[in-house]
MILUMLUM-46344 format. One line per field, with one value per atom (N, C-alpha, C): residue number from 1; atom name; y, z, x. Coordinates in steps of 0.1 Angstrom, whole numbers, plus 2048, in hexadecimal, padded with zeros to 3 digits. Example, Ala and Ser with C-alpha at 12.3 -4.5 7.8 and 13.67 -1.06 7.14 Angstrom:
2
n = (1 1 1 2 2 2)
atom = (N CA C N CA C)
v = (7C7 7D3 7DF 7EA 7F5 800)
w = (84E 84E 84E 847 847 84F)
u = (884 87B 884 880 889 881)
END
This chain:
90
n = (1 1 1 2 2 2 3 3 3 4 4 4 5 5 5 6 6 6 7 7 7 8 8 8 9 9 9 10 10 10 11 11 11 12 12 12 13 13 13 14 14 14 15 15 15 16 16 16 17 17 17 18 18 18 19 19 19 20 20 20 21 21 21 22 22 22 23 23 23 24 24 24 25 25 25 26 26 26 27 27 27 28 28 28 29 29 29 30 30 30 31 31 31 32 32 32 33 33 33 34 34 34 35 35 35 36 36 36 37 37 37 38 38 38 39 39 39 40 40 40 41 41 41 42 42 42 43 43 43 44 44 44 45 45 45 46 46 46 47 47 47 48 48 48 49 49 49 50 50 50 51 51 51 52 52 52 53 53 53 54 54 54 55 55 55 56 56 56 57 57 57 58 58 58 59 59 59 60 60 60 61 61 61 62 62 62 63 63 63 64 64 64 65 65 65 66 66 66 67 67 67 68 68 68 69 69 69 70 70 70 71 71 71 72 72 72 73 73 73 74 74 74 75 75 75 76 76 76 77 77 77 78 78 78 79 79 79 80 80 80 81 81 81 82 82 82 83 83 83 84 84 84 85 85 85 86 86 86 87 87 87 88 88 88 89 89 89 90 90 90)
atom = (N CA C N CA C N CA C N CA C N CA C N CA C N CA C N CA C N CA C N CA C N CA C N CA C N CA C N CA C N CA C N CA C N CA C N CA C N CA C N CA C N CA C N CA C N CA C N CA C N CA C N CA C N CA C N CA C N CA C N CA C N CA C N CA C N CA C N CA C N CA C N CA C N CA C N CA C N CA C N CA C N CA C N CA C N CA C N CA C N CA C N CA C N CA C N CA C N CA C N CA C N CA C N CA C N CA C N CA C N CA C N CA C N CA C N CA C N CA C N CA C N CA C N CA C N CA C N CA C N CA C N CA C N CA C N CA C N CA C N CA C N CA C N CA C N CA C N CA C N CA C N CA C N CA C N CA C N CA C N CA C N CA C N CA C N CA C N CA C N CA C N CA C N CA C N CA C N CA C N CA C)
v = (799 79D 793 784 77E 780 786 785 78F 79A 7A6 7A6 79C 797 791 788 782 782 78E 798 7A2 7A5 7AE 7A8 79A 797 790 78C 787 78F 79A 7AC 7AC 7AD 7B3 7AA 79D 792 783 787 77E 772 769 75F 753 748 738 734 737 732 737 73A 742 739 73B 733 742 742 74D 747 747 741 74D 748 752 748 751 748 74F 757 760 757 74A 745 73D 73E 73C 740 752 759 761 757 760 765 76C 773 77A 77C 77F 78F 795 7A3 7A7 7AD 7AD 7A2 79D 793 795 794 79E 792 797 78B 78A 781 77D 77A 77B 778 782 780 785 791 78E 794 78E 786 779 772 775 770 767 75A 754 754 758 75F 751 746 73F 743 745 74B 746 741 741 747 753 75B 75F 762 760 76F 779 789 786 77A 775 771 76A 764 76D 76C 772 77D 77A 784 77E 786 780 77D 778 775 782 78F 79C 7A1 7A0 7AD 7A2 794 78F 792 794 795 7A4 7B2 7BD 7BD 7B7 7B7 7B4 7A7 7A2 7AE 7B2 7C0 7C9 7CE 7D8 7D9 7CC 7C7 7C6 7C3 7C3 7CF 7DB 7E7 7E8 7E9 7E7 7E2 7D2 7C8 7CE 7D4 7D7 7E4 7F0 7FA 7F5 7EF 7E6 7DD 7DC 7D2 7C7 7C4 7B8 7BA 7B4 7B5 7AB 7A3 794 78D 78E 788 77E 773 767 768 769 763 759 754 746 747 752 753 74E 746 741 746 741 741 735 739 72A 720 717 70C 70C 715 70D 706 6FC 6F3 6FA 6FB 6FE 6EF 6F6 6E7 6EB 6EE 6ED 6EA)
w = (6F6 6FD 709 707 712 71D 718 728 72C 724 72C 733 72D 738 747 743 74C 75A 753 760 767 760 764 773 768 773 782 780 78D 792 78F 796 79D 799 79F 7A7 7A9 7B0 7B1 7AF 7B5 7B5 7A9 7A9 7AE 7AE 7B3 7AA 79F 794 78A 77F 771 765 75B 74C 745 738 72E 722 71F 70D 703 6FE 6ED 6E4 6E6 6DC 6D2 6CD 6C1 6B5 6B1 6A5 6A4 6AB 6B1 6A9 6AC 6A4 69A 694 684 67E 676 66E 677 686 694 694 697 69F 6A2 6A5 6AA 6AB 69F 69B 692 697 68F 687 682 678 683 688 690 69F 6A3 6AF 6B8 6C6 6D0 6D4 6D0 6D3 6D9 6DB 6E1 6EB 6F7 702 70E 711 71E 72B 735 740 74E 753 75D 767 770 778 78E 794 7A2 7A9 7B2 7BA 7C7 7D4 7E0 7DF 7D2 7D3 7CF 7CD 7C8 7D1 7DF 7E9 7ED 7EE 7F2 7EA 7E0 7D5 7CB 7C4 7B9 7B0 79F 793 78F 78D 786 791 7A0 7A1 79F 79F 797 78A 782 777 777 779 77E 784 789 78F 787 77D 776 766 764 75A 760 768 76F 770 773 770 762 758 74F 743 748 740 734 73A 731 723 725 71E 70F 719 711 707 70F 704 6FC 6FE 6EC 6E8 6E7 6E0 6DF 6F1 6EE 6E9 6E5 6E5 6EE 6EF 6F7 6FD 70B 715 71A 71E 726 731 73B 74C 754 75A 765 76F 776 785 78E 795 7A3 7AE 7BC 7C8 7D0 7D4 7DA 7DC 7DE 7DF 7DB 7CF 7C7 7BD 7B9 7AF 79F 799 78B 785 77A 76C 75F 765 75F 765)
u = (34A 33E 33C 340 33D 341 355 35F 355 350 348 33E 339 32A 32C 33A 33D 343 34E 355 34C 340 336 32B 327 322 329 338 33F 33C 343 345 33A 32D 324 31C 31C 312 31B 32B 32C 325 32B 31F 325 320 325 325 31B 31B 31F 31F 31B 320 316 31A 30F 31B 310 313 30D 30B 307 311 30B 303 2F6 2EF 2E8 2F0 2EE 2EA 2F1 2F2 2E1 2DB 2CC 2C5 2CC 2BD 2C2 2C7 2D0 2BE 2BD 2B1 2AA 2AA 2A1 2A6 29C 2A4 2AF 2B7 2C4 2CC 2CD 2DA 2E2 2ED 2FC 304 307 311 320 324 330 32B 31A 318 318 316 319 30D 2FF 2F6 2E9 2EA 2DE 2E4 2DF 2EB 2E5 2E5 2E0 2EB 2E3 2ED 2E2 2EB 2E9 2F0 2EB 2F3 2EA 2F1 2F1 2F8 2F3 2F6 2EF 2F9 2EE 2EC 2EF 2E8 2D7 2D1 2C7 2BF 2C4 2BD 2B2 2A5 296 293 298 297 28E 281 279 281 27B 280 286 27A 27C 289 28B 292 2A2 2A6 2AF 2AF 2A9 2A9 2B0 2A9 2AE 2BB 2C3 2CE 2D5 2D2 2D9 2DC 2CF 2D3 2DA 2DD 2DE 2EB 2F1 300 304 2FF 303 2FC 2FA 2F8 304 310 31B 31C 317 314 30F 2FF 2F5 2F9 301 305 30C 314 320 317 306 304 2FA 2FD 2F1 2E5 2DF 2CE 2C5 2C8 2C0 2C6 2C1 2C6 2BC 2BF 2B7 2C2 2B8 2BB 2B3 2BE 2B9 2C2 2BB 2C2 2BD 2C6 2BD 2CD 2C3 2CB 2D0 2DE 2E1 2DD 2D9 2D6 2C7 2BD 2B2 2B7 2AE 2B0 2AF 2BB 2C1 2BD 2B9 2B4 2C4 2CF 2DB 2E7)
END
């Protein structure tokens, strides 16, 4: 699931950055948490498809690209999108 997230989001916004974390093992007992992982997902990501763009319509871009993801599975996603050169706390 991750290469999936991963190649989805290059593909689509081209990033400068990207890190995704599986952090399934987080919310073992939580809603949509599967025994083996791969359902709780943090997506960091810097891309200039984000420049003068709010939070919500990055955020939107960022699902939008990873629809895929979401039919095999995910349930929860965290995002921290920013644009070239704003200040990232990772």
């Amino acid at each position: 699931m991750q290469d999936l997230i991963e190649t989805s989001l290059q593909a689509a916004l081209a990033p400068e950055r990207l890190v995704v974390l599986d952090e399934s093992a987080a919310h073992a007992g939580h809603a949509g948490h599967r025994e083996g992982g791969e359902s709780h997902f943090r997506v960091r990501i810097v891309s200039p498809h984000f420049s003068g763009r709010s939070r919500v319509e990055r955020h939107r871009l960022v699902n939008e690209a990873l629809k895929p993801a979401f039919a095999r599975g995910v349930h929860a996603l965290a995002i921290e999108a920013s644009a070239p050169g704003e200040p990232v706390r990772w």
